[in-house]
Phi, psi and omega in degrees: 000186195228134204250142156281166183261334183270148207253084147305087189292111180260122151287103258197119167315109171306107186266341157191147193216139216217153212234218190254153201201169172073113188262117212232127168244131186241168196212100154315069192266119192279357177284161185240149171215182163263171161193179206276114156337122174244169205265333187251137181290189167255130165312149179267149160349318183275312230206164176133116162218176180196184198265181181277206198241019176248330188290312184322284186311304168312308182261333169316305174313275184343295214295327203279330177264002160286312175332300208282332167297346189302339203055013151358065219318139193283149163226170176280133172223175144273170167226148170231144180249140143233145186243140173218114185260116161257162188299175181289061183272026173219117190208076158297141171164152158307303203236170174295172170160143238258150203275136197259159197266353198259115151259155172310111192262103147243142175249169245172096176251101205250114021265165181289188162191095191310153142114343214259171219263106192241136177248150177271105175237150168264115143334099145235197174317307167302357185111202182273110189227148193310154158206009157219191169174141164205211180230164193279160198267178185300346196238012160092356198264119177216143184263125157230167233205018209265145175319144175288182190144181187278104193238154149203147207272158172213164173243149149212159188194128165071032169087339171273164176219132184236144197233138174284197168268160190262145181249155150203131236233111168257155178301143193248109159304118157277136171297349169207132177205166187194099159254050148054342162358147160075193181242039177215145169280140183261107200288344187271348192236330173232155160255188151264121182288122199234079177191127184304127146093330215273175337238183181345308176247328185228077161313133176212087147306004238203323178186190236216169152265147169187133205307319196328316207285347182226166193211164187221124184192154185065026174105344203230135195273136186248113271193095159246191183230160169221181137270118180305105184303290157343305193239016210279120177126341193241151197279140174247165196229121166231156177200111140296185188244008138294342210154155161249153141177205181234168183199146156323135173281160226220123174270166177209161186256145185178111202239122163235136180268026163350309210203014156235342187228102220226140182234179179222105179080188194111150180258107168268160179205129157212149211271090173230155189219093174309155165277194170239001181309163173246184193056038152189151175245165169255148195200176163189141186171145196265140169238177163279145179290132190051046189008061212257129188244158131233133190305130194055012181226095178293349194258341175293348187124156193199164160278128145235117188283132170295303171186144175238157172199144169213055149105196169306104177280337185076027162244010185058000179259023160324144193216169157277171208240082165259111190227161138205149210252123132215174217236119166284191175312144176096351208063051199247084193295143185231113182254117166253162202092209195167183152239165234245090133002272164346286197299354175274042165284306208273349158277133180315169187275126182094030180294146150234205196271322202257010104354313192188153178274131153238219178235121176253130185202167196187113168274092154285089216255171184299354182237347180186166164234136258210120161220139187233163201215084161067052146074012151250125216278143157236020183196136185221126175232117169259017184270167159069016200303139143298119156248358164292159158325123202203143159267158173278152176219133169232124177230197179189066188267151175239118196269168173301326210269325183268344152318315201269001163281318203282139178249151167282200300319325201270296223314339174268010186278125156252178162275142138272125141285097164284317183195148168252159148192157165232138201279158176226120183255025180301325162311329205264152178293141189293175173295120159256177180210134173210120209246129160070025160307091156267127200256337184282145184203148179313159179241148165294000000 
C-alpha cells in the first residue's frame, strides 16, 4: 500500500489500550497411538490457514478418506489439541450478514486428518456434554459459534480419543463497528484520504482519491476504481521499475478514521469480498496518528496491512498479502510479511476470493501481531510492534506498477465490505495454557 511522505505531528486520543487478550488453551497429549501417516503437514508457527468448519466438512471428509485409503504405513505420533476462543471473527458466507455478538472456538488438531469428526463439548452441572460437531478442515481446523460458556473440543482416532484443555467463551462488544447500513459513509466516523501522486514507493501518477468511486449499498461499503471525469480523453504516462505505458486517468477508493477514530492493541476484523479485477489491490490496513514515521523506530507507528489483494492472476493461487511497513532514515523502507499460500485453505470448494466474504483480522498485541483469515491464523510477527496510536484504511487503489494489468471491462469492478470492527479485550481473562494432561484413553 501507499504512504504520504508528509511528517505531520497529530495528538491524537488513546481511544485503546489493551493487554494480551483471546483466550487459547493447548493440551500436549503425551500417548502415542497408531495412525495413518498422513501426506498434509501441521501448520507452522509463521503461517497456516484453513477452512471454516461448515467448508471443512464438505471438502474435508472426500480429502481424509481418500488419505486414509492409500494403505499406508501405520506410525506411532503425538497429537496436540488446541481449542483458541476469539472475538467472533470467523463468518465465512456468499452474502452479506450481520455480524454476531457470540464468540469463536476454533479448535485445532496437529497432525490433521481432513474428514475426520470434532466435537464440541459444554461444561454442565452433570458434567461434560456434547452440543456441536463438525469435521476437521485440511490444517486439522474445525470452527464454533457457541453461546457462552465453558467448552473443550474432542477427537477420536485410532481407537484413542483425544481432548483439549477447556476455554471459556462470552459475549463480545465492539469497541469500534460499522456494518455499511443505509446508502451514505457515515462522514462523522470516515474521511477520503484525498492525496494525489503518493507514494514513495507505490506512486499511482495516474490517479486520485475521489468519494464518486466507492458507494454504500445492499448493506455493503463497495471500494471501486472509476474513470476521471475531470481528465477523460487525456493520456497519462507512468513509469515503474516494473513497466511503463500510458493509461487514462483513474478515481480511486480510500476510506479513513483518519481524524475520528485511534486504536492502540487490539483485534481489528473485517467481512470482506476483494474484487476480482486485476491492476488495482484491495486492502484493510492501519497507519500511525498523523502519518507520522520516526525514522528507525516501528514502535514510533509503522503501516500494517492486515491483508491485500490484488485480483485474478489467471493461475488459480490467488492469495493475500499480510506486511508491516516502517522507514529507516532516507525513506528507507524496511517490510516484513509476505504472501500467504496457506490461506486459500479457507476458500469453499471450486471458490476463488471474489466468490465469498471472509473475515480478515490481526490481534495486535504490545508483543507481536497474529493474522488470521475466519480465525486461522498464518502469519505471526513480533518484529517491528507499533505501540502508537494508529488509524483504520480501507482502499481499492491502482499503484504505477499494476497499471498495465488493468482493462476497461475490469474498471467497473469493487471490493465489498460487510463490516469492520475492533474488539477491546481488557474484560476478558488473560491467555491460559494448560500442558501435559493425559486425556486419551482406548475405547474397548
Amino acid at each position: 500500500m501507499s504512504l504520504t511522505s508528509a511528517r505531520v505531528h497529530t495528538t491524537a486520543a488513546r481511544f485503546v489500550r489493551m493487554g494480551t487478550f483471546g483466550l487459547v488453551v493447548t493440551v500436549l497429549l503425551l500417548s502415542s497411538l497408531q495412525v495413518v501417516a498422513h501426506a498434509a503437514g501441521a501448520p507452522s508457527s509463521k503461517q497456516g490457514a484453513t477452512k471454516s468448519s461448515e467448508q471443512g466438512a464438505e471438502h474435508g471428509t472426500k480429502q481424509g478418506r481418500k488419505q486414509r485409503g492409500k494403505g499406508t504405513k501405520a506410525r506411532k505420533v503425538s497429537v496436540r489439541g488446541t481449542l483458541a476462543s476469539l472475538p467472533p471473527v470467523v463468518q465465512p458466507g456468499l452474502s452479506p450478514a450481520a455480524p454476531s455478538d457470540n464468540g469463536s472456538l476454533v479448535a485445532t488438531f496437529t497432525p490433521a486428518d481432513p474428514g475426520r469428526k470434532v466435537t464440541l463439548e459444554r461444561r454442565t452441572a452433570r458434567g461434560w456434554r456434547a452440543v456441536s460437531t463438525s469435521a476437521e478442515d485440511t490444517w486439522g481446523s474445525a470452527a464454533f459459534s457457541p453461546a457462552p460458556g465453558t467448552y473443550r473440543a474432542r477427537t477420536t482416532t485410532g481407537g484413542r480419543t483425544w481432548v483439549t484443555g477447556s476455554v471459556t467463551t462470552t459475549r463480545w462488544t465492539p469497541q469500534f463497528e460499522d456494518t455499511f447500513s443505509g446508502t451514505t459513509l457515515d462522514g462523522s466516523v470516515w474521511n477520503d484520504q484525498k492525496r494525489e501522486h503518493e507514494s514513495v514507493y507505490a506512486p499511482r501518477t495516474c490517479a486520485r482519491v475521489d468519494p464518486s468511486a466507492r458507494r454504500v449499498g445492499e448493506g455493503v461499503l463497495h471500494l471501486g476504481v472509476a474513470l476521471d471525469p475531470a481528465r477523460a480523453g487525456l493520456p497519462c504516462d507512468y513509469t515503474s521499475p516494473r513497466t511503463s505505458g500510458t493509461s487514462p486517468y483513474l478515481l480511486n477508493s480510500q476510506v479513513a478514521t483518519e481524524h475520528t477514530r485511534f486504536f492502540r492493541h487490539g483485534i481489528v476484523a473485517a467481512r470482506i469480498k476483494p474484487q476480482r479485477a486485476k491492476g488495482m489491490h484491495s486492502g484493510l490496513w492501519l497507519l500511525p496518528s498523523g502519518t507520522k514515521y520516526t525514522d528507525g523506530v516501528p514502535a514510533a507507528g509503522a503501516e500494517i496491512d492486515v491483508m491485500e489483494f490484488f485480483g485474478e492472476n489467471g493461475r488459480g493461487n490467488e492469495t493475500i498479502g499480510s506486511h508491516i511497513h516502517y522507514y529507516e532514515a532516507g525513506w528507507d523502507k524496511i517490510s516484513l510479511g509476505d504472501t500467504f499460500k496457506d490461506a486459500r485453505q479457507v476458500l469453499g470448494k471450486n471458490r476463488s476470493w471474489w466468490d465469498e466474504f471472509h473475515v480478515f483480522s490481526v490481534e495486535w498485541t504490545p508483543t507481536e501481531y497474529i493474522f488470521r483469515v475466519d480465525g486461522r491464523e498464518y502469519y505471526r510477527e513480533t518484529g517491528a510492534v507499533s505501540q502508537a496510536d494508529q488509524y483504520l484504511v480501507l482502499s481499492n487503489l491502482t499503484s504505477d506498477y499494476e497499471l498495465h494489468e488493468l482493462t476497461a471491462d475490469e474498471v467497473s469492478d469493487t471490493a465489498q465490505v460487510d463490516w469492520v470492527r475492533v474488539f477491546d479485550a481488557s474484560s476478558q481473562e488473560s491467555v491460559r495454557v494448560t500442558r501435559g494432561r493425559r486425556v486419551a484413553k482406548k475405547r474397548a
